[in-house]
C-alpha positions as CSV (number, residue, x, y, z in Angstrom):
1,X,-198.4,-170.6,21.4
2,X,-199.2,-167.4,19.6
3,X,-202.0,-166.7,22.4
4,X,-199.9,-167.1,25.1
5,X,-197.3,-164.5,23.6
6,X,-199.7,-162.2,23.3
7,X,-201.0,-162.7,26.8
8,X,-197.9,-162.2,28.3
9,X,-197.0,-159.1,26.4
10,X,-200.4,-157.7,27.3
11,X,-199.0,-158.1,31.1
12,X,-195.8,-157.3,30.8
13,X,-197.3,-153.9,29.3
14,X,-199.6,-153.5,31.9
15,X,-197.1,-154.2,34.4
16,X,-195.1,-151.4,32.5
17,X,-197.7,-148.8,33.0
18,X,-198.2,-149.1,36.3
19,X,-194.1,-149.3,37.3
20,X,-194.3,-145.5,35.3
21,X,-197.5,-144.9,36.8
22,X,-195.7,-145.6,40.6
23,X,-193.2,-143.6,39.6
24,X,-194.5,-140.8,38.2
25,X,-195.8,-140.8,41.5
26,X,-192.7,-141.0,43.7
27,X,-191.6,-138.3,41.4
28,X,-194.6,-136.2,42.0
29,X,-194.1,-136.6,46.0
30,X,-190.2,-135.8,46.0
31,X,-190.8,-132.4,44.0
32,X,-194.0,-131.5,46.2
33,X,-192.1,-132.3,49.1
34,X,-191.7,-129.2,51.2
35,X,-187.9,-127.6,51.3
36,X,-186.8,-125.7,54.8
37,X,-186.0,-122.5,54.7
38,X,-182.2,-121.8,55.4
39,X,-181.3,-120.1,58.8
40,X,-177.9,-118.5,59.8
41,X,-176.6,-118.3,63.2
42,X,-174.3,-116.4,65.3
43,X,-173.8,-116.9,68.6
44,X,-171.6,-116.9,71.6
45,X,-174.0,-119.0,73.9
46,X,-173.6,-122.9,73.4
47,X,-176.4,-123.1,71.5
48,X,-175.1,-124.8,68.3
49,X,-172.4,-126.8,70.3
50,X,-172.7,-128.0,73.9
51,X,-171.2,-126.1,77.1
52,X,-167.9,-128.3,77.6
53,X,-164.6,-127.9,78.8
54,X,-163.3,-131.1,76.1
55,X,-163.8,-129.7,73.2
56,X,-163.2,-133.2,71.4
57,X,-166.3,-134.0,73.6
58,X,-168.5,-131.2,72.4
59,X,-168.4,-131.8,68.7
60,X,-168.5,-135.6,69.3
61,X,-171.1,-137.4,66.6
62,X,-172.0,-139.0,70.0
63,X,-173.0,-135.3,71.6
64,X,-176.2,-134.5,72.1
65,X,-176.8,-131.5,70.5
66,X,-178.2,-128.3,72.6
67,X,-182.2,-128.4,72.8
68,X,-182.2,-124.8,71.3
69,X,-180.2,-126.3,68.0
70,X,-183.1,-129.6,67.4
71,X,-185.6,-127.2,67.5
72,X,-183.9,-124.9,65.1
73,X,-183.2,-127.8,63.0
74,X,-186.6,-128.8,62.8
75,X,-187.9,-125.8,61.0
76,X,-184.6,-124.6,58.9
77,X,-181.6,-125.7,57.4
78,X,-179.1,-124.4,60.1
79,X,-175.8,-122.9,58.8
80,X,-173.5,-121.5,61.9
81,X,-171.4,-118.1,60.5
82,X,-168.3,-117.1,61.7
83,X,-168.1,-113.7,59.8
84,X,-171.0,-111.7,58.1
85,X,-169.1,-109.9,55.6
86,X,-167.1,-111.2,52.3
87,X,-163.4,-111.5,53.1
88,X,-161.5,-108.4,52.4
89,X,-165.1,-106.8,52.0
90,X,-168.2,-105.0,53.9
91,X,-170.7,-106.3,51.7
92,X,-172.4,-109.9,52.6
93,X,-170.5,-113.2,52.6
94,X,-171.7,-115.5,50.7
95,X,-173.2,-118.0,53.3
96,X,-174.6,-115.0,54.5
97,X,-176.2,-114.1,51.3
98,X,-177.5,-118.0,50.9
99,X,-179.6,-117.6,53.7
100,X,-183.3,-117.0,54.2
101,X,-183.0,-115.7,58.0
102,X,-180.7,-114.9,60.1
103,X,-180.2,-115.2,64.0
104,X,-177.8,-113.2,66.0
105,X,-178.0,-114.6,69.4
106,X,-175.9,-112.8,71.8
107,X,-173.2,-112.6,69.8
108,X,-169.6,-111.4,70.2
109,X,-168.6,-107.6,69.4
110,X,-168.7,-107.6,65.4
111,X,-165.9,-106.0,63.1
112,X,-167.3,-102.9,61.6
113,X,-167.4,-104.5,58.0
114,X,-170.2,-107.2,59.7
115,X,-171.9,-104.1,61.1
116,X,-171.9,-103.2,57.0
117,X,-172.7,-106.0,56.1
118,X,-175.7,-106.6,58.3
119,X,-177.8,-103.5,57.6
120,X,-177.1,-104.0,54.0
121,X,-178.3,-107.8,54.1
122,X,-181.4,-106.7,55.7
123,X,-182.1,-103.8,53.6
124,X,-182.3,-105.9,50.7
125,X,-184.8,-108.0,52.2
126,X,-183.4,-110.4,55.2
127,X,-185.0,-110.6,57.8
128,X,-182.9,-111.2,61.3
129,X,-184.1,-112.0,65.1
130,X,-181.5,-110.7,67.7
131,X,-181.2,-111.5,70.9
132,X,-179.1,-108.4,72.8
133,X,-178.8,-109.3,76.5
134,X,-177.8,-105.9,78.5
135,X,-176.9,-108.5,81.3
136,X,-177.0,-112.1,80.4
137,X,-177.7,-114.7,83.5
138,X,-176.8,-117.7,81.7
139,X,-174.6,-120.2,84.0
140,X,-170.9,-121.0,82.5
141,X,-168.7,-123.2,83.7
142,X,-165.9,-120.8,81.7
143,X,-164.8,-118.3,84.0
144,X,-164.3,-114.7,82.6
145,X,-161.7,-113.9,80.1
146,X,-162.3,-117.1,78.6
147,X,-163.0,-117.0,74.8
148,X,-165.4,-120.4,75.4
149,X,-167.8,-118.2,78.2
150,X,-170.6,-116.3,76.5
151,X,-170.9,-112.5,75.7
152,X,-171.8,-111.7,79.2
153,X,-172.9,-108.1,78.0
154,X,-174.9,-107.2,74.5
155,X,-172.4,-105.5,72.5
156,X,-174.3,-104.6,69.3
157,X,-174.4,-100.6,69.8
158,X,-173.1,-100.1,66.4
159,X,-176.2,-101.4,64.4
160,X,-178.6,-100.5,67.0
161,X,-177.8,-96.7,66.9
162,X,-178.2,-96.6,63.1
163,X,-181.5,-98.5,63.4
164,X,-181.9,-95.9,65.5
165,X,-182.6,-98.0,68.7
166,X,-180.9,-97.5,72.4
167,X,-180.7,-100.6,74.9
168,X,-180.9,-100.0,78.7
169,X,-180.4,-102.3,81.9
170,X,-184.1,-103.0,83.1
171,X,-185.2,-104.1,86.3
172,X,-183.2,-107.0,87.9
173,X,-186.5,-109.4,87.7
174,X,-187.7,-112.8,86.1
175,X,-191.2,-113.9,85.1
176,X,-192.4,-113.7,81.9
177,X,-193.5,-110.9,79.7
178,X,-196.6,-111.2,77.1
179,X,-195.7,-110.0,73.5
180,X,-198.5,-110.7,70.5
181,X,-200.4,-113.7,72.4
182,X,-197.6,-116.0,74.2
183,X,-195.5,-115.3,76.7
184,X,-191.7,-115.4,76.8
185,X,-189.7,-116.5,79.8
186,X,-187.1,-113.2,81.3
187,X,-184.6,-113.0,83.3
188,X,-183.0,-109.5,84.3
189,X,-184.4,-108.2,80.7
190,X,-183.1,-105.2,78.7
191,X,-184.9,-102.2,77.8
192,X,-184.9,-101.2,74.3
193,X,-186.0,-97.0,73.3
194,X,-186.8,-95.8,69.8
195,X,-184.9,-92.4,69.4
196,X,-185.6,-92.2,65.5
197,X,-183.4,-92.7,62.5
198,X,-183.6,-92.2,58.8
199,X,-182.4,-95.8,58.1
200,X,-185.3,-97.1,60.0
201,X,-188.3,-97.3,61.2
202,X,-188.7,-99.0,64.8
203,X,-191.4,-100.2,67.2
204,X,-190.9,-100.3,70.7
205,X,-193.5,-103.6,72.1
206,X,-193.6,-105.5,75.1
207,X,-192.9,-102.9,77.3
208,X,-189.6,-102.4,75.7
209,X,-188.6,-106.2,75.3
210,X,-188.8,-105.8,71.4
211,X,-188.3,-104.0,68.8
212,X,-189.7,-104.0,65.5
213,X,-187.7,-102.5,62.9
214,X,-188.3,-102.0,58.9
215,X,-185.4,-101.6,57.6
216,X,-185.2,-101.0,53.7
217,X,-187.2,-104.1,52.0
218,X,-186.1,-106.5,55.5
219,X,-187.0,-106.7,59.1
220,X,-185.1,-106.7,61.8
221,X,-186.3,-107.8,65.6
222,X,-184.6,-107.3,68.8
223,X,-185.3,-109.1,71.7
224,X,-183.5,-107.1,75.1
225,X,-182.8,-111.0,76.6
226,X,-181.5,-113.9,76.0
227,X,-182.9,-116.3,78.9
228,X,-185.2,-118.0,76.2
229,X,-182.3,-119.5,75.0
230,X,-181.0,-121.3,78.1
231,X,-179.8,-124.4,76.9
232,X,-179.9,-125.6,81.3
233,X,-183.9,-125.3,81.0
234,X,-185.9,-127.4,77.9
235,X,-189.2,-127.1,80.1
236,X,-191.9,-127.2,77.4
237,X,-193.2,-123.4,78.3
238,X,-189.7,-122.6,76.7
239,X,-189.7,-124.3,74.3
240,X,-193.3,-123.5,73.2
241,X,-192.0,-119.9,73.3
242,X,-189.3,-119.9,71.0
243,X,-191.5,-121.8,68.7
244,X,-193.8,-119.2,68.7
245,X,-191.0,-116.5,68.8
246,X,-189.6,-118.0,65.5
247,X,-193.5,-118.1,64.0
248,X,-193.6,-114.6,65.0
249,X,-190.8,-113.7,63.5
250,X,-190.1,-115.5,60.4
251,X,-193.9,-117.0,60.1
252,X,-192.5,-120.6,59.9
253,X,-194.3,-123.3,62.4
């Protein structure tokens, strides 16, 4: 009898150590496991939500969401702003302080405390990709005057002009244009001119599709279109873009 006590305590020991032993392991994979960086967004192009009339429709569990938003979402935490600045403040929200990047994606004319809040978010350090469409040619079913239809013009002057960057009408084409080593889809693109600034220090590439700025400790680029963000065309070229856009930008496959 005393043997087979002893037996079955060995076991039930050894079975002990390896139960810690698995899960010491699972412990080991959950803290190794890889956290996403967190992404803001702020856009007037139904990139987050889908283009519909029902609104009920469009933020339905049973929506597909926009192609531009799973991609997004594959690579950050997404957090949609409304605002950039605190409330009753020109210094950065708090969501917008949470965040590792930040898209502005032809978004809507900002209040001047955003505008404050922006360039002092990136000068600490953010870094920020916007898209500033001169003349976007996005299809919407929301006629004009309609708060639902895009920014049909980029309306971002404020921060551009202390970045020390201008944005022009370019030629009414489509194609694509190469910047660093993959080519990104255009339609009707923007051109984008470094005059100088002392809060800034801007390059002109792609033959004036982007600009590079160094602003303080962050970075700031501009793209002079939006077409990449068509949520009508998920061809794989596009969306092979973007992802390489975003790799560019925020080195994050």
């Amino acid at each position: 009898m005393g043997t087979a006590r002893s037996v079955a305590a060995c076991i039930c020991a050894a079975l002990l150590v390896l139960a810690s032993s698995v899960c010491a392991d699972q412990a080991e994979e959950v803290v190794q496991a890889p956290q996403r960086p967190s992404l803001g967004l702020m856009t007037s192009l139904p990139i987050y939500w889908p283009s519909q009339s029902d609104i009920s429709a469009a933020i339905s569990p049973d929506a597909e969401a926009p192609w531009v938003r799973r991609l997004l979402e594959e690579r950050y935490e997404l957090t949609p702003l409304d605002t950039l600045a605190g409330q009753g403040a020109v210094t950065p929200s708090s969501a917008l302080s949470a965040v590792d990047y930040l898209i502005l994606a032809q978004a809507a004319p900002l209040p001047p405390a955003d505008y404050v809040a922006l360039d002092e978010w990136v000068k600490a350090g953010g870094q920020v990709l916007i898209f500033a469409d001169p003349v976007l040619t996005q299809h919407s079913q929301f006629g004009l005057g309609d708060k639902r239809r895009p920014q049909d013009i980029a309306m971002l002057g404020p921060i551009l002009s202390r970045w020390g960057l201008e944005l022009g009408v370019g030629p009414d084409t489509s194609g694509e244009a190469l910047w660093s080593s993959f080519a990104i889809p255009v339609e009707a693109p923007g051109v984008l001119a470094a005059r100088g600034s002392e809060f800034a220090d801007c390059e002109i590439q792609a033959a004036g599709l982007v600009a590079q700025c160094q602003v303080g400790e962050g970075r700031a680029t501009v793209i002079a279109d939006a077409a990449i963000l068509d949520t009508e065309l998920a061809d794989e070229a596009r969306i092979e873009a973007l992802g390489s856009m975003l790799q560019r930008t925020f080195g994050r496959d």
